[in-house]
N, C-alpha and C positions, 0 to 999 in steps of 0.2 A: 614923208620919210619914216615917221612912226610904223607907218604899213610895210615897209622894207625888209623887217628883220625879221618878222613872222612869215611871209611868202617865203624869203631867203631860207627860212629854216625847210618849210615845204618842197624845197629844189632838194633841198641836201639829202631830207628822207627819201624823196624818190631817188637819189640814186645808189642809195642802199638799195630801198624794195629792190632797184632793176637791175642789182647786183647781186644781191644772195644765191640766185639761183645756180651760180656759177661752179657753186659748193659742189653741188649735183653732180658735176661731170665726172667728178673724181672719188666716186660710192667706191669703188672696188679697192681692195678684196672685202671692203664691210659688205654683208649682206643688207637691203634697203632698210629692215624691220633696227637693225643692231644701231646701224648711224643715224636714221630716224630720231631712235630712243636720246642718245645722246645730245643730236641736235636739240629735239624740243625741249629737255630737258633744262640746258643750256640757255637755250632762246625765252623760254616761257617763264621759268624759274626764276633759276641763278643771276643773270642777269638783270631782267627788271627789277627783282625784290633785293637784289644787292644795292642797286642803283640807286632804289627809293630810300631804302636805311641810309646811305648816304647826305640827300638831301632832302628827306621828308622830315625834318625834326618829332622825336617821338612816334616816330613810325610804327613800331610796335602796338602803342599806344593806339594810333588810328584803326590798326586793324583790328583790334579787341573791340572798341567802340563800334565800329561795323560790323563788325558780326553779333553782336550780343545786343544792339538795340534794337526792341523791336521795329523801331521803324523804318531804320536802315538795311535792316537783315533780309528783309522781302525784296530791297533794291539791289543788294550785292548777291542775292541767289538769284535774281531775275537776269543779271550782266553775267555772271557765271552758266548762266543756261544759254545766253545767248554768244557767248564764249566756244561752249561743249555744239552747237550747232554749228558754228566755221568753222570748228575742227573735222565734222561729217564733208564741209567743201573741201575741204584742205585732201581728204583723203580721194574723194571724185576727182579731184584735178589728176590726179597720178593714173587712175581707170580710162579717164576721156584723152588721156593723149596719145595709146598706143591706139585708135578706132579713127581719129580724127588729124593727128599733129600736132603739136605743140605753137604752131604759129595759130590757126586756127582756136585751139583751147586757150591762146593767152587772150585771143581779142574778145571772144566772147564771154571771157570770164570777167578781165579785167572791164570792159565795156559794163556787161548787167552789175559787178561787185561796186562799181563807182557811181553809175548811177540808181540801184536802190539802195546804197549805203548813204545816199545823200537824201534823196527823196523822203525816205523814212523818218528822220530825226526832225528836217525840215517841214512836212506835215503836221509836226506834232507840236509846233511851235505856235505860240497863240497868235491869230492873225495871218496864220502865214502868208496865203493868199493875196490878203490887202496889202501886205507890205510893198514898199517900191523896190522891193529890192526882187520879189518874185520874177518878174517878167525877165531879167538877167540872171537868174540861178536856172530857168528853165532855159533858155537859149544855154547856156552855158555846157547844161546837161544833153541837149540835143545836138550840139557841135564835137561833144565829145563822144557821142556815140556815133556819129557819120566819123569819124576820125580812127575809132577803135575799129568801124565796120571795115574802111579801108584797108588799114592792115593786117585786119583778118583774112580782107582778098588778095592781098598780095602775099600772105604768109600760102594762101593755097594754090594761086597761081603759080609758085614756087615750087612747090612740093610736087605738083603737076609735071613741073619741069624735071627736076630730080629724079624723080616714081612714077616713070613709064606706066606703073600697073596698080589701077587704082582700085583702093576699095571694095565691097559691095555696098549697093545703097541701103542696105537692110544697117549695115556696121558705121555707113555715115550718117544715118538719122541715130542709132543707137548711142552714137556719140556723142552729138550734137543735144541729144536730149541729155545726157548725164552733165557734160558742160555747161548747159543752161541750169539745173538743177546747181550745180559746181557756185556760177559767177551771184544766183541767189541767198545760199547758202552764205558764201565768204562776205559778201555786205552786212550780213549781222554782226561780223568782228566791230565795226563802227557804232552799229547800232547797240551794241552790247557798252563800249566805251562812253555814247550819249549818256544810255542808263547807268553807266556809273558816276555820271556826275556829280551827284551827291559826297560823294565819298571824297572827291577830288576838294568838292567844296570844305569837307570833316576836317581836310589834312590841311588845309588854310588856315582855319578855327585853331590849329592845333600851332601854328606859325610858317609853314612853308609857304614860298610864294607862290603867286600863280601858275607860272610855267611849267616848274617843278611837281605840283602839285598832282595833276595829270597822270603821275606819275601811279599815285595810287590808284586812282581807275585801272589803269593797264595790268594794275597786279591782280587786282579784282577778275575783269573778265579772260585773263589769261590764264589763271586756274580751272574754270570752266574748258578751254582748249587744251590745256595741258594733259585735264583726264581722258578728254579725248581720244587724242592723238598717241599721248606714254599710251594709254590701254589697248588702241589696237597694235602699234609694234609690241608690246608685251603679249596680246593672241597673240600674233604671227611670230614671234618666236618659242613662243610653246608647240604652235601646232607645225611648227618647221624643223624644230627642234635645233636652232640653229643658235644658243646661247654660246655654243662654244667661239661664236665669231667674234667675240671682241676680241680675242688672243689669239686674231690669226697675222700671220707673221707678213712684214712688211706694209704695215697698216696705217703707219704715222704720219702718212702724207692723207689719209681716209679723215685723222683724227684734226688733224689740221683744218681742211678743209672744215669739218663738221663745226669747231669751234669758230671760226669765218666767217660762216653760211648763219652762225647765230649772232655775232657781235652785227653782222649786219641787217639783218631779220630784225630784231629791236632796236637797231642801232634807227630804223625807217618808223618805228612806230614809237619811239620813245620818242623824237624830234618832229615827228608830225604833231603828236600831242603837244607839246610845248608852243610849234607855229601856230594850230588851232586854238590852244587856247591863249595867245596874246592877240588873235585876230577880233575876241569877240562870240556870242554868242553863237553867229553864225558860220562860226570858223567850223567845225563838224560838220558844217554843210556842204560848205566851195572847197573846202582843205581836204577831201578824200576822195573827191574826182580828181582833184589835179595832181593828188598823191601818184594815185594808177592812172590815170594818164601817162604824166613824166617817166613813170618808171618804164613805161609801153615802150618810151623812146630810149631810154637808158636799156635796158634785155635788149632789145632791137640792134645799138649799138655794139655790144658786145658779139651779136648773134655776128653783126657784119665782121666785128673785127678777127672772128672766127672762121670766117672765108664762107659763111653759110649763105651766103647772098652771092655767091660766082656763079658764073654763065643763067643767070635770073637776071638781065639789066631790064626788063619793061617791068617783070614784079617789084621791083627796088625801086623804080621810078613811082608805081603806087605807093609804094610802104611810102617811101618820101612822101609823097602830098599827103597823106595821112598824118604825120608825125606833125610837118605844119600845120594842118588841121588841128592836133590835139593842143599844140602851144596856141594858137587862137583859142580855146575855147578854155585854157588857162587863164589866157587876157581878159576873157569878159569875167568868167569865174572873178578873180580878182578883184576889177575894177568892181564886180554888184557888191563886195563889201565899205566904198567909196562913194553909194549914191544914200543921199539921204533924203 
């Protein structure tokens, strides 16, 4: 039962991740670079570092401590770099989906961002290998990838159906390589969060509980993405010259959205964090496949409830067996935190 309410928190964040995106459909009249800015800013910032003053006791405090020791300060510029590196995926996924689709770019992304966001930190664990819990984090991992590949074929099968006229294969390798570059890159958001464990641990020391605590990692490696991400909308609106668009008229439904698209963007990583860390050591391992898995199925959902799945009934019959695929390989995921 104890294992309950950390998985439970795990459902919840994936159906944020596999909801934010939803922000997205309603960019106009913001140009992408203006509500971009906004978003991250929101998401990356204001939000978690709000969140953390809240319940990180002496927050400020933590963060002075972490940057100015030297021994913590190699670990919180190490999670900041590897922050500012998912924010380079974050900007491929927008490049790889006009060459390939977006049903296509989510399985691949989400597929390689969940399984070496997992793989990575779990390596690095002492023992990993000999543990018994190995042979169930690898199935686990391998279930979730036959699951994400499904949906990826019925995200193209579909699009087949739709778009009569496909492609060049010069622009479907082009893209498939930028998405594969995409789902590596955005695994380091985890790995970035691993490596700030320390920190997570500082703000303990300092009285927050555990779950909470997590909290400061996130602000940690989130800085690193923030400069990211804020500095290429801040190029692109230099070199567009399109600053005047925050004050373009009838926008309020853009600015809505944006704010959304971010309560729910952390609203997935701030709750993931807290699942993984009342899971256990291992909870950054099984907790971030089954993060992007569930959310696979949650976008997917929405996609449908959007009529994007009409006159496709055999690719929806895949996407389904897939999406049951990915809740299998939740179950095993799960259950290897339960073998001892």
């Amino acid at each position: 039962m104890e294992l309950f309410f950390p998985f439970l928190l795990i459902i919840f964040a994936s159906v944020f991740q596999g909801s934010f995106g939803l922000g997205m459909k309603y960019m106009e009249p913001l140009k992408w670079e203006s509500w971009w800015l906004i978003h991250v800013t929101i998401a990356m910032i204001i939000i978690p570092v709000t969140w953390a003053f809240i319940v990180v006791p002496d927050f400020a405090l933590v963060l002075k401590e972490a940057f100015t020791n030297p021994d913590l300060s190699t670990v919180v510029y190490s999670a900041m770099f590897f922050g500012f590196l998912w924010g380079i995926g974050g900007i491929l996924f927008g490049v790889s989906v006009p060459y390939i689709g977006l049903s296509l770019t989510m399985g691949i992304v989400m597929g390689l961002a969940g399984s070496v966001g997992a793989l990575i930190p779990f390596f690095q664990m002492e023992n990993a290998i000999e543990s018994v819990q190995f042979p169930y984090v690898i199935s686990g991992l391998i279930i979730t990838l036959i699951g994400v590949a499904l949906t990826a074929k019925a995200g193209i099968d579909k699009d087949k159906l739709v778009n009569s006229n496909e492609g060049e294969k010069s622009s479907i390798v082009k893209g498939i390589s930028i998405a594969v570059a995409c789902g590596i890159l955005s695994a380091l958001l985890n790995v970035g969060f691993v490596k700030a464990t320390p920190v997570a641990e500082l703000a303990e020391r300092f009285g927050s509980i555990e779950r909470n605590a997590s909290l400061a990692a996130w602000v940690i490696v989130l800085l690193g993405a923030f400069l990211m991400n804020a500095g290429y909308a801040i190029f692109l609106l230099f070199k567009n010259n399109t600053w005047y668009n925050f004050k373009v008229n009838q926008s309020a439904k853009s600015y809505k959205w944006a704010i959304l698209s971010s309560v729910f963007w952390f609203g997935a990583l701030g709750v993931y964090g807290q699942g993984a860390a009342l899971i256990g050591p291992i909870g950054q391992v099984i907790g971030w496949p089954m993060l992007l898995g569930l959310s696979l199925i949650v976008s997917n959902f929405w996609a449908y409830k959007a009529g994007e799945w009409q006159n496709a009934k055999k690719p929806f019959r895949i996407l389904f067996f897939g999406l049951v695929i990915l809740i299998l390989a939740s179950v095993v995921l799960g259950y290897s935190n339960s073998v001892t």
